[in-house]
N, C-alpha and C positions, 0 to 999 in steps of 0.2 A: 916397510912398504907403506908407501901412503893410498889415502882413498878419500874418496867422495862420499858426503854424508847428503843426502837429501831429505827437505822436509818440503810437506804438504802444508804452507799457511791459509790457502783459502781454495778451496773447489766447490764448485757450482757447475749445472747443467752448462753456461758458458764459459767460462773462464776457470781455469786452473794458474795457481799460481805457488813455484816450487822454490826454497832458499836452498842452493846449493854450497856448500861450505867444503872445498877442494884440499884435502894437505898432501898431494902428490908430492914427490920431490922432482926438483931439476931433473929433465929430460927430453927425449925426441921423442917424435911419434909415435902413437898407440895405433891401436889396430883401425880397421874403419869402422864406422858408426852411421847411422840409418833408419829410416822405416819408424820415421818419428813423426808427427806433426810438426805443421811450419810453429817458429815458435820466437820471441826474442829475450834477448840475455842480456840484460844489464850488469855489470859490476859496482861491488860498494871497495872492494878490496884487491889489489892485486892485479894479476892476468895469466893469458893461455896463448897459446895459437892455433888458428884455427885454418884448418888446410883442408882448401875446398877446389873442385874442380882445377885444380893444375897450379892452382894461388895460393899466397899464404898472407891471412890477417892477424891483429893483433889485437884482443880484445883487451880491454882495461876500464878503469872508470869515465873515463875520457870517449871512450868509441862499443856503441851497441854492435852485436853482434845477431844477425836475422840469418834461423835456417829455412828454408823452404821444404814444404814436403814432397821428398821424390830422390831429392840429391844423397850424398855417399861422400861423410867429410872424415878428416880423425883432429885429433888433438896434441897439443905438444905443452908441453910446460917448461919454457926459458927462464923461470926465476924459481927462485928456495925462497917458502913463506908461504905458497898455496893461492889459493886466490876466495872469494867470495862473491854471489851475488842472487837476481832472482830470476828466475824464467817466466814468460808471461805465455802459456797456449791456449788457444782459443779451440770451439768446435769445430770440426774441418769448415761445417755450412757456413762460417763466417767469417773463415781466415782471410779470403781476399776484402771484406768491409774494414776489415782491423789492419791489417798488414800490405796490404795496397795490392798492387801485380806485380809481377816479378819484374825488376829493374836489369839493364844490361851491368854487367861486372860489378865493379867493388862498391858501385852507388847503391847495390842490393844487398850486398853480405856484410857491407860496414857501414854502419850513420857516426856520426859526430853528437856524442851527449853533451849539452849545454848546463853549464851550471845551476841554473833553475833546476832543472830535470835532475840532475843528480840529488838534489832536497829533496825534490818530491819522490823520488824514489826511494832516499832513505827516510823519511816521515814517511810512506806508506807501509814500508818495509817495518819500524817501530810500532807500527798502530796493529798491524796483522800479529805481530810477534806479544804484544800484550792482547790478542784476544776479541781483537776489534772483528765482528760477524755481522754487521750491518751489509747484507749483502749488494744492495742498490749503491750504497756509498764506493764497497770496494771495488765494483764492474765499473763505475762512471768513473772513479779516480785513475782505474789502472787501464781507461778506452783513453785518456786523455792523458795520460805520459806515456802510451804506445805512441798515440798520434802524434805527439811534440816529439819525440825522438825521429819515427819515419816521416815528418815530414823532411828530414832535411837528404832530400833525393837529387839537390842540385848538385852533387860530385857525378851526375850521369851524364854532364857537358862538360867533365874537365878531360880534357887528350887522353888517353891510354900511355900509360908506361910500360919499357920493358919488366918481363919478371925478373930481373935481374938487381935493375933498378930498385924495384920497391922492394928487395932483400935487402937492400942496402938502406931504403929509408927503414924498412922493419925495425933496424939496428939501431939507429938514431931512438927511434920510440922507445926502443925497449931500455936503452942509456936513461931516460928521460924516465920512464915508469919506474924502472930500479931507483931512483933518486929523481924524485920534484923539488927537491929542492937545492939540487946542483945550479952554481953559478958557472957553470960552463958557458963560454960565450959561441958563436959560430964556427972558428976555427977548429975550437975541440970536439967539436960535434961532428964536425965535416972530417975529422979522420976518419971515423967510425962508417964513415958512406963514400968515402974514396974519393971526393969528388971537393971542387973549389967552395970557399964558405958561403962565397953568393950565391953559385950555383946549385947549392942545399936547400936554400933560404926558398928559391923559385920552384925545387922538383918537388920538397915537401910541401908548398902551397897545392900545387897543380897534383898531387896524391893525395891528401890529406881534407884539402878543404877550407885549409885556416892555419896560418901563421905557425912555426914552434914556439913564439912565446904564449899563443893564445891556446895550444896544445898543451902546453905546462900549466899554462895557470889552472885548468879545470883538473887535471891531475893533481893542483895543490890543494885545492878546494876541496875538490873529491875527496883528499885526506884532512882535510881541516873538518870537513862534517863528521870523518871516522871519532876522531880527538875527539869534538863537541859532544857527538852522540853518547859516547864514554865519558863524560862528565869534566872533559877539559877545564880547569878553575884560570889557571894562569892565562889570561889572553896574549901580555907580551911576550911570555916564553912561549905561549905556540906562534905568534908569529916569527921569533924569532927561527924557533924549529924547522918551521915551511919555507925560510929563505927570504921574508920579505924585509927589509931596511928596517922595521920598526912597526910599532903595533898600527901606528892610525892607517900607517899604508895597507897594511893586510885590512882591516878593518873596513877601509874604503873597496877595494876594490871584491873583498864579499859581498860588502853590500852592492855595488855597482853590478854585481853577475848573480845575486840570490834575492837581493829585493830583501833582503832582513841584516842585519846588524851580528856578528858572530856570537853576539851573549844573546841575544832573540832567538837565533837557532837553538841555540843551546839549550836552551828554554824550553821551546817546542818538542825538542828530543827527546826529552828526559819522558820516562812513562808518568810520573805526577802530572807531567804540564799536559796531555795530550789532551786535544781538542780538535773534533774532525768539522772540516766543512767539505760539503757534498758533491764539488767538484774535484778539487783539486789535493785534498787528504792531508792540505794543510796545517799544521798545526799551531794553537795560540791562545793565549787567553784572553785576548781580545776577540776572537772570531766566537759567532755563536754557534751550535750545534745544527 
């Protein structure tokens, strides 16, 4: 039987902040669940599904997960491996400052995590894990990768899909989460969603937000920071690992979507290198305290 381990890395009169570390095995839905705080969910690792009001999303490192307080969701788990990551809950008084007002559909229960935001989540995430209790630093750092995740509330102007539909995009995601580093092109992708490959290409923009290549690549990244933060040596064997042609290519386009260089993260990850600066929980030895 698997389970969920919770840890408390930071709680203050505002901000609670919980790492959640899942080894469920493969399955469908659990019972319902509730009578929480609104609250949101990042991952570093893995994923779940999340079945809320009549819908079913898919958390992963790629896409945050926002409950509101009030709602009645349950959970499933489509992959073997479990999942990881961290909950951010505010005090009710503040949840609508932090977390906005409720959004109509999936522009509410699901945002899109941008490569940036996944560093800083995992350098926040390393900093709390070694012990880091500067409490100003870890409220301003984790009000400001809440805020860069919820702002991206422009999927509340894309059409509505049938629920049908987006079980069938779920499918494609969850092809894509199980392996980032699949060279599967459009056609084989579009088996999985029953539908023509162009006609994939336009339903997963119009549900999604953003491209399936720009959906893999933060899922690659996602896992390229897991490597790094474990002490990755090899850069062209992890790039090779991740699916990209060759090291400069990987190397390019982390940097193009993390603004650091894959051996700079690396760097920054490692508990020796940590250095916080007071916005962003950045980490570097260049940056000063």
């Amino acid at each position: 039987m698997g389970a969920s381990h919770l840890t408390v890395l930071f709680d203050s009169p505002l901000l609670r902040i919980t790492d959640i570390d899942c080894s469920h095995p493969r399955g469908g839905c659990g019972g319902e669940r509730g009578d929480e705080h609104t609250h949101l969910m990042l991952l570093r690792r893995g994923g779940f599904g999340y079945h809320l009001r009549g819908a079913e999303y898919l958390g992963d490192p790629a896409t945050a997960l926002l409950y509101r307080a009030g709602d009645s969701y349950r959970i499933s788990h489509p992959f073997e491996g479990g999942d990881a990551g961290s909950c951010f809950e505010v005090a009710p008084a503040h949840e609508e400052a932090l977390f906005g007002q409720r959004l109509r559909g999936s522009a509410d229960a699901a945002r899109p995590v941008e490569a940036i935001d996944q560093y800083r989540h995992r350098a926040l995430h390393a900093a709390l894990a070694h012990d880091e209790r500067d409490r100003l630093r870890i409220e301003e750092a984790a009000a400001t990768l809440c805020t860069a995740v919820l702002r991206h509330d422009a999927t509340a102007s894309i059409a509505p899909l049938s629920p049908a539909i987006r079980r069938r995009l779920r499918q494609v995601q969850e092809v894509l989460l199980a392996d980032p580093t699949t060279a599967a092109g459009l056609a084989e992708l579009a088996t999985h969603a029953g539908c023509s490959p162009f006609h994939l290409s336009r339903l997963f923009r119009r549900a999604c937000g953003s491209s399936l290549v720009a959906y893999r690549t933060r899922l690659r990244i996602a896992l390229a920071l897991d490597r790094l933060a474990h002490g990755a040596d090899n850069l062209a064997a992890l790039a090779s690992e991740l699916g990209f042609s060759h090291q400069s290519h990987f190397g390019a386009t982390f940097r193009r979507h993390v603004g650091l260089t894959p051996r700079a993260a690396r760097e920054t990850l490692r508990p020796s290198a940590l250095v916080r600066t007071g916005k962003n929980l950045i980490a570097g030895r260049r940056l000063g305290p």
